[in-house]
PyMOL Python script that loads the backbone (N, CA, C, O; Angstrom):
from pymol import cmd

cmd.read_pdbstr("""\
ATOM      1  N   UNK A   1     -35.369  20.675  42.556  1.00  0.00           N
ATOM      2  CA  UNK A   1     -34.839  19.318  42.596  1.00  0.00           C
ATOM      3  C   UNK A   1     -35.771  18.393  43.371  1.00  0.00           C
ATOM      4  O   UNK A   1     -36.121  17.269  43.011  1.00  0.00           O
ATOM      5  N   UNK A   2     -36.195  19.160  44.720  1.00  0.00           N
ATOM      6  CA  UNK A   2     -36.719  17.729  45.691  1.00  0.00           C
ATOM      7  C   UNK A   2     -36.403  17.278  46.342  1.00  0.00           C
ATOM      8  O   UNK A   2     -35.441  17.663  47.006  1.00  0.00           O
ATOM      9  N   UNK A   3     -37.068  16.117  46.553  1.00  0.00           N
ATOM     10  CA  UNK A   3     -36.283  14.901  47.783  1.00  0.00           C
ATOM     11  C   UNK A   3     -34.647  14.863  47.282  1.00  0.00           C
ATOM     12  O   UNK A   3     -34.144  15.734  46.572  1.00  0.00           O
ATOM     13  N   UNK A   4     -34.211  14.135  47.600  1.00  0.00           N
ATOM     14  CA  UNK A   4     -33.218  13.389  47.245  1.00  0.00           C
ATOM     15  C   UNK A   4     -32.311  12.190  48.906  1.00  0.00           C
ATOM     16  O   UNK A   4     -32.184  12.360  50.119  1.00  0.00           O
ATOM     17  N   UNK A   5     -31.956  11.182  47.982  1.00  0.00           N
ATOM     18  CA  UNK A   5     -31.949  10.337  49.142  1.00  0.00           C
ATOM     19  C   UNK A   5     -30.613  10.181  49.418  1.00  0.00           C
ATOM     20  O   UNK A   5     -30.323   9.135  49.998  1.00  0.00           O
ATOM     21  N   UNK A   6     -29.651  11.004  49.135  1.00  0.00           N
ATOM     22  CA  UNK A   6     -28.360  10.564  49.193  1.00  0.00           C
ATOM     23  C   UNK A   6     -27.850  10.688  51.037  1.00  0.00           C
ATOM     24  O   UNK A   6     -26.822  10.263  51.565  1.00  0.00           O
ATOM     25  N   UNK A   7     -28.803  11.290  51.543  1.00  0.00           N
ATOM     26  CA  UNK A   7     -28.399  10.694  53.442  1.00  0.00           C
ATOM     27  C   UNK A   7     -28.452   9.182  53.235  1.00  0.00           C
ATOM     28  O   UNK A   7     -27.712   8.538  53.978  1.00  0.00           O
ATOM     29  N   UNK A   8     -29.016   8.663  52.568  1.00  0.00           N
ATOM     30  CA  UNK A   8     -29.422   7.301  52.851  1.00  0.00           C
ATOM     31  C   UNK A   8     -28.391   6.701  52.507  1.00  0.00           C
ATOM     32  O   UNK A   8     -27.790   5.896  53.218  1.00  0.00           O
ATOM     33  N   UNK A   9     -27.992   7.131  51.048  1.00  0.00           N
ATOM     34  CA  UNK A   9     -26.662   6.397  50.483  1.00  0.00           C
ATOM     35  C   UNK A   9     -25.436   6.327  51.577  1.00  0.00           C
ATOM     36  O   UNK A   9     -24.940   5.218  51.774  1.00  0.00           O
ATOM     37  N   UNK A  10     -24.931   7.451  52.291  1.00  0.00           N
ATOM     38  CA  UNK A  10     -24.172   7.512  52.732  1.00  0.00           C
ATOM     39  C   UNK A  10     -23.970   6.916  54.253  1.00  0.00           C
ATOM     40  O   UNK A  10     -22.940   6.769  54.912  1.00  0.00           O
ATOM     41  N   UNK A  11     -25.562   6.584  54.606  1.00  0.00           N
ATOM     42  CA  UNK A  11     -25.728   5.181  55.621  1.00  0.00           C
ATOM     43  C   UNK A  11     -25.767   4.241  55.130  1.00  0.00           C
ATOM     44  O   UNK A  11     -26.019   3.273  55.847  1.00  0.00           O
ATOM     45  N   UNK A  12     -25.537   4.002  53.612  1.00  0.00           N
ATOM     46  CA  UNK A  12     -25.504   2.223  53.348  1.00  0.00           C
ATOM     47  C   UNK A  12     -23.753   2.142  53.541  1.00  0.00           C
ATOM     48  O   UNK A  12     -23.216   1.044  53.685  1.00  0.00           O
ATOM     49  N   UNK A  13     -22.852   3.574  53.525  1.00  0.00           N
ATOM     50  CA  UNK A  13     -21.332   2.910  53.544  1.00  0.00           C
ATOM     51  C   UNK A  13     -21.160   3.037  54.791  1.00  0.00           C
ATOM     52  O   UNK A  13     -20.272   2.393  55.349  1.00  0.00           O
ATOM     53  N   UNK A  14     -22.016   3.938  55.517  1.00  0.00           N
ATOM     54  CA  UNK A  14     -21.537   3.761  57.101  1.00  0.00           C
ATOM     55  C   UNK A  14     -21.779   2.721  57.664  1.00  0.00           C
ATOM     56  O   UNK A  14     -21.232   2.425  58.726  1.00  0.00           O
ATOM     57  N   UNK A  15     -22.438   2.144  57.209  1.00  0.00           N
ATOM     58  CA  UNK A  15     -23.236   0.454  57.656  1.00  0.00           C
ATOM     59  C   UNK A  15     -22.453  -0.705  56.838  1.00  0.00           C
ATOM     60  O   UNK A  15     -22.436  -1.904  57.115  1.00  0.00           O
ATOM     61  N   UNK A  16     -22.093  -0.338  56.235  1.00  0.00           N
ATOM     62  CA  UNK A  16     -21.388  -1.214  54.980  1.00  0.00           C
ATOM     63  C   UNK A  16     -22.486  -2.264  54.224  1.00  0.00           C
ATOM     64  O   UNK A  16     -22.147  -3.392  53.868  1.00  0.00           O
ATOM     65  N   UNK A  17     -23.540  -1.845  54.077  1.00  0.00           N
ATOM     66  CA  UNK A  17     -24.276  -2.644  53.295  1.00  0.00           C
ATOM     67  C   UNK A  17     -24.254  -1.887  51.512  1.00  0.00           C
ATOM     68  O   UNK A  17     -23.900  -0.743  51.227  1.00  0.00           O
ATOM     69  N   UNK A  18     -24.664  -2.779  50.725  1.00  0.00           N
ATOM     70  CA  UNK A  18     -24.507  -2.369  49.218  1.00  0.00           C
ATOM     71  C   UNK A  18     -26.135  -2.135  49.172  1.00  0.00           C
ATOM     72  O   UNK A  18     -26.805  -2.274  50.195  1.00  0.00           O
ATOM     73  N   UNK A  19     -26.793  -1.727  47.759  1.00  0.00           N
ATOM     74  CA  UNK A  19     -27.985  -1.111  47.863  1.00  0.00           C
ATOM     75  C   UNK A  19     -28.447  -2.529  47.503  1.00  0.00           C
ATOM     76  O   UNK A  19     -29.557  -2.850  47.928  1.00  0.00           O
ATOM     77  N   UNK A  20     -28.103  -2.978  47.142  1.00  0.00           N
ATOM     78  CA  UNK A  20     -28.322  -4.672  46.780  1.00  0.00           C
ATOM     79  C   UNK A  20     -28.604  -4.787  47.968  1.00  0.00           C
ATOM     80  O   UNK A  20     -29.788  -5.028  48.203  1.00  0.00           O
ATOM     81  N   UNK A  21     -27.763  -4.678  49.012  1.00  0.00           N
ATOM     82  CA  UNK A  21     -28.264  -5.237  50.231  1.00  0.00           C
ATOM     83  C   UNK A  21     -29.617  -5.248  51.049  1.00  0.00           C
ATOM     84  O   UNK A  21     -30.376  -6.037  51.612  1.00  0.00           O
ATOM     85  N   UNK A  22     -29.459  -3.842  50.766  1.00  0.00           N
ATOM     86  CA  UNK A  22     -30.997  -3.013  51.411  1.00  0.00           C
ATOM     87  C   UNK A  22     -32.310  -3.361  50.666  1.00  0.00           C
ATOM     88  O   UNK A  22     -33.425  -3.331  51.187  1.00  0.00           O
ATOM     89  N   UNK A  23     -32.027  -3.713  49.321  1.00  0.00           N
ATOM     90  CA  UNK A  23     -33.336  -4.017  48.648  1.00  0.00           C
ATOM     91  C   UNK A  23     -33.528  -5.657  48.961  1.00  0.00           C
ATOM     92  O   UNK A  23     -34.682  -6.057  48.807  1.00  0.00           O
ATOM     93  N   UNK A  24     -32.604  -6.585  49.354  1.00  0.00           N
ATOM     94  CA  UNK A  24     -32.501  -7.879  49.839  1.00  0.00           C
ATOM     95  C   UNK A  24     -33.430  -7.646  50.682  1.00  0.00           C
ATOM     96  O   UNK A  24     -34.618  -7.745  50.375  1.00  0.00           O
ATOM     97  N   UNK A  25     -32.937  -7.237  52.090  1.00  0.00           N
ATOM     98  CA  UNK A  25     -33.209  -6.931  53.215  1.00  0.00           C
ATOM     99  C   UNK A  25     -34.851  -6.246  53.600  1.00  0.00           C
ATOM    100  O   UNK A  25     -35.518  -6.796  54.477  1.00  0.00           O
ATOM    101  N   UNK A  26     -35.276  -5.288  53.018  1.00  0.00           N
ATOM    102  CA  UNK A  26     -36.360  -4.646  53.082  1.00  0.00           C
ATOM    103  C   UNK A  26     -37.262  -5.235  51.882  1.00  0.00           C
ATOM    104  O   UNK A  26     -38.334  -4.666  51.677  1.00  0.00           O
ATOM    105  N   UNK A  27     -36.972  -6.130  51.225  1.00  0.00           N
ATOM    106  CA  UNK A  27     -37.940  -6.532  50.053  1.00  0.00           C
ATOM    107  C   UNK A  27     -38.697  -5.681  48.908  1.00  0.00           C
ATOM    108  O   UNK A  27     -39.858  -5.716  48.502  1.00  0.00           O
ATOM    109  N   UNK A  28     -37.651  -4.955  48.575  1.00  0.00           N
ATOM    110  CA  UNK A  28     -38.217  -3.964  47.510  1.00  0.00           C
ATOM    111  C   UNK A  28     -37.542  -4.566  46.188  1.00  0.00           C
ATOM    112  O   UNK A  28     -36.564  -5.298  46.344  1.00  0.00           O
ATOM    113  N   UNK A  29     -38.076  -4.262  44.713  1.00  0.00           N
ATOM    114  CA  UNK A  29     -38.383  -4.388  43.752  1.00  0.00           C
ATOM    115  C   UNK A  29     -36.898  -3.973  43.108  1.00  0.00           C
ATOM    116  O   UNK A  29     -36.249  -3.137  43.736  1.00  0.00           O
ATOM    117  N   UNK A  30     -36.498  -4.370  42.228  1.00  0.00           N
ATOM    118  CA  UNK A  30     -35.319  -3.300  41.490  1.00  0.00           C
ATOM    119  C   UNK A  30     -35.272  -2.332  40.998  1.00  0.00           C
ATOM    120  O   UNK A  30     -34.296  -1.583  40.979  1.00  0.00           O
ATOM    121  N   UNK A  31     -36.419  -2.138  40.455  1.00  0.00           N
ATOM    122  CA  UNK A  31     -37.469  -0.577  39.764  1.00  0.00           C
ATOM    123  C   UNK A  31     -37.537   0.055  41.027  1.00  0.00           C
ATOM    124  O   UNK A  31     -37.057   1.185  40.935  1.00  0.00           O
ATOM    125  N   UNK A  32     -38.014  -0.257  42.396  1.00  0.00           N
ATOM    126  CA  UNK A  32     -37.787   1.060  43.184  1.00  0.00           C
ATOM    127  C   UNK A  32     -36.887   1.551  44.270  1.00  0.00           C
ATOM    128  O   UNK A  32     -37.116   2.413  45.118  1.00  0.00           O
ATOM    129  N   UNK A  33     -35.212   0.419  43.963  1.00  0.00           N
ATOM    130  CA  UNK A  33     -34.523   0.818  44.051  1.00  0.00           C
ATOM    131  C   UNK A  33     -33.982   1.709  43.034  1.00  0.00           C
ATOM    132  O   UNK A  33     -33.573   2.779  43.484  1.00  0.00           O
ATOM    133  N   UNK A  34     -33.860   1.514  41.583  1.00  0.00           N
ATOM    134  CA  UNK A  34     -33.272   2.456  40.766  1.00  0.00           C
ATOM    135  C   UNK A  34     -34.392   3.534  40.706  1.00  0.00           C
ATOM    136  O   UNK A  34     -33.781   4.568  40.433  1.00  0.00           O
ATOM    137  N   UNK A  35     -35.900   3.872  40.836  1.00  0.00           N
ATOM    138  CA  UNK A  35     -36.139   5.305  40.981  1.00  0.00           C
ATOM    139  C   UNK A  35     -35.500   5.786  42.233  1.00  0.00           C
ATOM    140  O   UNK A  35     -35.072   6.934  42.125  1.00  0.00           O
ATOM    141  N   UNK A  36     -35.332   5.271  43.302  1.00  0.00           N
ATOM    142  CA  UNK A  36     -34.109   5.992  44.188  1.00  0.00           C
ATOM    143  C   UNK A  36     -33.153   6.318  44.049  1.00  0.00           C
ATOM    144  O   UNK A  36     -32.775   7.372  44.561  1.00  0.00           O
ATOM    145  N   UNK A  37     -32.466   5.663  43.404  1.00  0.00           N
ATOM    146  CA  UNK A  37     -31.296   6.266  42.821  1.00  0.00           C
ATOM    147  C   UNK A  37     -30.762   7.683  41.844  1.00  0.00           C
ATOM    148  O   UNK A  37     -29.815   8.463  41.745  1.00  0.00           O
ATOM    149  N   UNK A  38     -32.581   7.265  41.014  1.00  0.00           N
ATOM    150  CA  UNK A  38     -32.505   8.755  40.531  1.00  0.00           C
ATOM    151  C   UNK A  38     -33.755  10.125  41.154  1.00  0.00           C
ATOM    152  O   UNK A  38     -34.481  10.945  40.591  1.00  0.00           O
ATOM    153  N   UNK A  39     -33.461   9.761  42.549  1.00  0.00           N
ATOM    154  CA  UNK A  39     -34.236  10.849  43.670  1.00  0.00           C
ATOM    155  C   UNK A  39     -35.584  10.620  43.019  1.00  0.00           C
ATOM    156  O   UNK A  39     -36.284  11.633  43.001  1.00  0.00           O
ATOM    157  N   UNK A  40     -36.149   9.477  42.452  1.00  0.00           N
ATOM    158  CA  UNK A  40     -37.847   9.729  42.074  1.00  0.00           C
ATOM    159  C   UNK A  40     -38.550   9.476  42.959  1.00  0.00           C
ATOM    160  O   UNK A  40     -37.947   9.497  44.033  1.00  0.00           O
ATOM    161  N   UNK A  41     -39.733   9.200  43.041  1.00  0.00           N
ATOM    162  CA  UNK A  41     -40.949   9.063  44.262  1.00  0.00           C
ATOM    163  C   UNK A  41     -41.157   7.541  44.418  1.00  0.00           C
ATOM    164  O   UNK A  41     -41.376   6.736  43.514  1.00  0.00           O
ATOM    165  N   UNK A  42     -41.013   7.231  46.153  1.00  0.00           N
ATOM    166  CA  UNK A  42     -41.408   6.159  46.068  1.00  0.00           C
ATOM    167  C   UNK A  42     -42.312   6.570  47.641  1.00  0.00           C
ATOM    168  O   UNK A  42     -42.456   7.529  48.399  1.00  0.00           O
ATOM    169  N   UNK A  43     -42.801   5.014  47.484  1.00  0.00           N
ATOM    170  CA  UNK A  43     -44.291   5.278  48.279  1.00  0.00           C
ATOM    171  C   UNK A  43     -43.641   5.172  50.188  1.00  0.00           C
ATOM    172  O   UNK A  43     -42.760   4.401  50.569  1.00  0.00           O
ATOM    173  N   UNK A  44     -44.253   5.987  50.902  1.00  0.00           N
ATOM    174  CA  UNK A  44     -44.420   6.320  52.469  1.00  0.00           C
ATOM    175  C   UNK A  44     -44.020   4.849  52.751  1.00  0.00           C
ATOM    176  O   UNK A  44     -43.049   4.701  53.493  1.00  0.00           O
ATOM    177  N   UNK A  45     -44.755   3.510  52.167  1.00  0.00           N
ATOM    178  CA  UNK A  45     -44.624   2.207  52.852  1.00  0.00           C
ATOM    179  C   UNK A  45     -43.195   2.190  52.708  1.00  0.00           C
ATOM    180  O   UNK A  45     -42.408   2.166  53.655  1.00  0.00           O
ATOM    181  N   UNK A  46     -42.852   2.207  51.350  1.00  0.00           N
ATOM    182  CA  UNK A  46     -40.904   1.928  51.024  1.00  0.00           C
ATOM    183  C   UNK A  46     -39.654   2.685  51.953  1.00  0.00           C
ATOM    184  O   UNK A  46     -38.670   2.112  52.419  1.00  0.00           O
ATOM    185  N   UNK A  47     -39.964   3.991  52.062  1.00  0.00           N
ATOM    186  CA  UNK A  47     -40.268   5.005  53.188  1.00  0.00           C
ATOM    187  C   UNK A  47     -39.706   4.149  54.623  1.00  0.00           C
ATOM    188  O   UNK A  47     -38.562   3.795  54.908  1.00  0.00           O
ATOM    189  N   UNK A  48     -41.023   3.977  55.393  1.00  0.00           N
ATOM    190  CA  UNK A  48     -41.567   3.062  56.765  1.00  0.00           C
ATOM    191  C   UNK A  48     -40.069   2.048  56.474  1.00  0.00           C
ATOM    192  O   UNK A  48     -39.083   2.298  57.169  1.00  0.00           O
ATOM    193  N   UNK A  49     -39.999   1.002  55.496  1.00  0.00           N
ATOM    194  CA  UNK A  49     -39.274  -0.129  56.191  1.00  0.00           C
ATOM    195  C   UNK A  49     -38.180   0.361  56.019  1.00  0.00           C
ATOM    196  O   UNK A  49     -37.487  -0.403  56.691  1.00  0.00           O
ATOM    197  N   UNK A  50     -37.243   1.384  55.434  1.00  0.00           N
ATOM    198  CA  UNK A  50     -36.054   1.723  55.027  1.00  0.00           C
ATOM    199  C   UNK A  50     -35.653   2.222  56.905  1.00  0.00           C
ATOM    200  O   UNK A  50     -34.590   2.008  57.489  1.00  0.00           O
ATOM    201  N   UNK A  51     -36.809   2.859  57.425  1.00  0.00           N
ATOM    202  CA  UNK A  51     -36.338   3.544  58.663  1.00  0.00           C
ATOM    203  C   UNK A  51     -36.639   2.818  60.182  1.00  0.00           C
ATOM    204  O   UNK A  51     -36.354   3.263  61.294  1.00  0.00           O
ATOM    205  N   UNK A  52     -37.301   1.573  59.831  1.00  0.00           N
ATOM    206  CA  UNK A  52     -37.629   0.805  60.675  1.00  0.00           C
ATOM    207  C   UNK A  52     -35.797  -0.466  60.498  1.00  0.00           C
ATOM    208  O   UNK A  52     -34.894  -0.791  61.268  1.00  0.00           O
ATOM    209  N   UNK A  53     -36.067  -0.681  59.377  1.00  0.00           N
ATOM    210  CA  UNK A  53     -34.581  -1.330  59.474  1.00  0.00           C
ATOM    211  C   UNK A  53     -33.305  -0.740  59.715  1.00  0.00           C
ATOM    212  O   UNK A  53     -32.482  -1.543  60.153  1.00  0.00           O
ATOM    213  N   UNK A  54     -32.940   0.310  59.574  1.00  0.00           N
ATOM    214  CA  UNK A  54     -32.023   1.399  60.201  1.00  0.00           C
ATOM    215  C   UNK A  54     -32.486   2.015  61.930  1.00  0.00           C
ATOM    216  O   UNK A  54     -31.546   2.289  62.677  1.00  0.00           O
ATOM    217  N   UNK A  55     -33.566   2.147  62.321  1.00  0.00           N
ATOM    218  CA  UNK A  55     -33.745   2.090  63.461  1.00  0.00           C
ATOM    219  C   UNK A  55     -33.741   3.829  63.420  1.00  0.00           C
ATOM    220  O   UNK A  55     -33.190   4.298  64.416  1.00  0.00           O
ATOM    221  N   UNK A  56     -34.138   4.618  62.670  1.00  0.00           N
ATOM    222  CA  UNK A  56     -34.126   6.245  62.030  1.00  0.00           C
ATOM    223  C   UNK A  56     -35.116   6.991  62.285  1.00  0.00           C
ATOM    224  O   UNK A  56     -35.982   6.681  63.103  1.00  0.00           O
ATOM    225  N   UNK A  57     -35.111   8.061  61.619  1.00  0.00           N
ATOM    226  CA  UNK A  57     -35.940   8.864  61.777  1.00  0.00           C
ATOM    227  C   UNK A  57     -35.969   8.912  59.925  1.00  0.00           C
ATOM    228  O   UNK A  57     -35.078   8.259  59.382  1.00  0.00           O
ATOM    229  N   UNK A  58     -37.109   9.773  58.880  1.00  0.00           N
ATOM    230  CA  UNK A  58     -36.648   9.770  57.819  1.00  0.00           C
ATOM    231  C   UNK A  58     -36.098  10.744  57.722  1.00  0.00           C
ATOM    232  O   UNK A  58     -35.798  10.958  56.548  1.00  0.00           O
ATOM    233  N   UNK A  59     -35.628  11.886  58.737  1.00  0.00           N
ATOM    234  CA  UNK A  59     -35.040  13.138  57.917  1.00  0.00           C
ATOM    235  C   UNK A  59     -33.394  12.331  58.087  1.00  0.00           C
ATOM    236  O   UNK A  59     -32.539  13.211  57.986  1.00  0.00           O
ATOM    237  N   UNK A  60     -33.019  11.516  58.218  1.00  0.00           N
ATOM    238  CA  UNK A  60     -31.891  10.583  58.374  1.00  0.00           C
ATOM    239  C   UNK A  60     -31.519   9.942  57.146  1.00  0.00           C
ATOM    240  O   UNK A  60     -30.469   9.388  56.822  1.00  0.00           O
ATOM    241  N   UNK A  61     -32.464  10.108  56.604  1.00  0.00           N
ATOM    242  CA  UNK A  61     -32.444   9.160  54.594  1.00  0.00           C
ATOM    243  C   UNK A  61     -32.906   9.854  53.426  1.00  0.00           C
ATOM    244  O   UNK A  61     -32.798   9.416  52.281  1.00  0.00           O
ATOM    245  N   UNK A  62     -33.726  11.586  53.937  1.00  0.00           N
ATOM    246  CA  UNK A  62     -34.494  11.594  53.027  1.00  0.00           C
ATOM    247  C   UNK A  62     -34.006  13.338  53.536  1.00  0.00           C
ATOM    248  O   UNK A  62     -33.930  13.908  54.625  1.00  0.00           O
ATOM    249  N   UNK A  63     -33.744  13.759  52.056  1.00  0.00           N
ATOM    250  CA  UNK A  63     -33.604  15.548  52.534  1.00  0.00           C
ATOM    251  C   UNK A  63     -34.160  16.409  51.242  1.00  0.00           C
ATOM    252  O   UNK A  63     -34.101  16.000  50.083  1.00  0.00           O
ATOM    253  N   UNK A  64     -34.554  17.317  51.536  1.00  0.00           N
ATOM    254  CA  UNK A  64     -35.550  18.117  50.492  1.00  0.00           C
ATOM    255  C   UNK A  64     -34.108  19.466  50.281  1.00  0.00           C
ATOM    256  O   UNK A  64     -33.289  19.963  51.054  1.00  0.00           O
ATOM    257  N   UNK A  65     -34.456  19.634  48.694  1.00  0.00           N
ATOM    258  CA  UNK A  65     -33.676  20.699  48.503  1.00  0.00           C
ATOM    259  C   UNK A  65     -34.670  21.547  47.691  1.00  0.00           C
ATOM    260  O   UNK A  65     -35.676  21.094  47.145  1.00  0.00           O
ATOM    261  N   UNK A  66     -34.326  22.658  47.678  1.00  0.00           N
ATOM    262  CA  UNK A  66     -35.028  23.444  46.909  1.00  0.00           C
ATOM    263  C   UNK A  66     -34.271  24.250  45.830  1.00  0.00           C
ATOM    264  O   UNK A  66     -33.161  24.752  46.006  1.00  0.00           O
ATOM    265  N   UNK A  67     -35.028  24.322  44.640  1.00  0.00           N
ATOM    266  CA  UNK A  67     -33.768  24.735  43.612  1.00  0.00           C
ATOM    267  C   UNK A  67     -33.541  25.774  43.896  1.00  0.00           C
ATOM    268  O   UNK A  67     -32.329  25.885  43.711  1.00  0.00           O
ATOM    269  N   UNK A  68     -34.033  26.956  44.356  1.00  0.00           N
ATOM    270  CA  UNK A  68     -33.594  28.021  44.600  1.00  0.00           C
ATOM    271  C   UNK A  68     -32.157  27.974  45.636  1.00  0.00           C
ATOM    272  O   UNK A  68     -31.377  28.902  45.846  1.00  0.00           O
ATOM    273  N   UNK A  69     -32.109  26.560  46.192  1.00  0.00           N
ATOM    274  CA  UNK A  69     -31.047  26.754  47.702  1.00  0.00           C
ATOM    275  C   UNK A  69     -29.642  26.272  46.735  1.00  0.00           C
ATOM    276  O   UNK A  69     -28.537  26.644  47.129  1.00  0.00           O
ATOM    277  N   UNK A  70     -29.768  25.286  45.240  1.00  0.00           N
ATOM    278  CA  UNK A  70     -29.012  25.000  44.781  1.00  0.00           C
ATOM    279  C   UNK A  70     -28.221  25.679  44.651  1.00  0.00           C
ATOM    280  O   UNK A  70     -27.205  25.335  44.049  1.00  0.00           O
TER     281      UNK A  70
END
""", "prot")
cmd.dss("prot")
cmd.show_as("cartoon", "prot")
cmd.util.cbc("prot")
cmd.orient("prot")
């Protein structure tokens, strides 16, 4: 499987922001909010401001699975 970002999701309801919000907020594209959505690759910079505006670490937004652990 991979990355997958669903820590992150579940700090946009603990925060109560919508993903709309976060892509407002951090100035990202709509294309790389929806490859997030479907766990695709986005770049270290997109990365950087997601955890600088949450005030994080990335293992806080970002968790690796391995298919074997599925």
């Amino acid at each position: 499987m991979g990355f997958t970002y669903s820590k992150l999701w579940k700090k946009l309801i603990d925060e109560g922001m919508s993903k709309t919000d976060l892509r407002e907020k951090i100035k990202i594209s709509p294309s790389t909010l929806a490859k997030m959505s479907k766990n695709q690759y986005v770049s270290m910079e997109i990365l950087e401001k997601i955890c600088i505006e949450f005030n994080c670490d990335i293992s806080e937004i970002l968790e690796f699975k391995n298919n074997e652990n599925i």
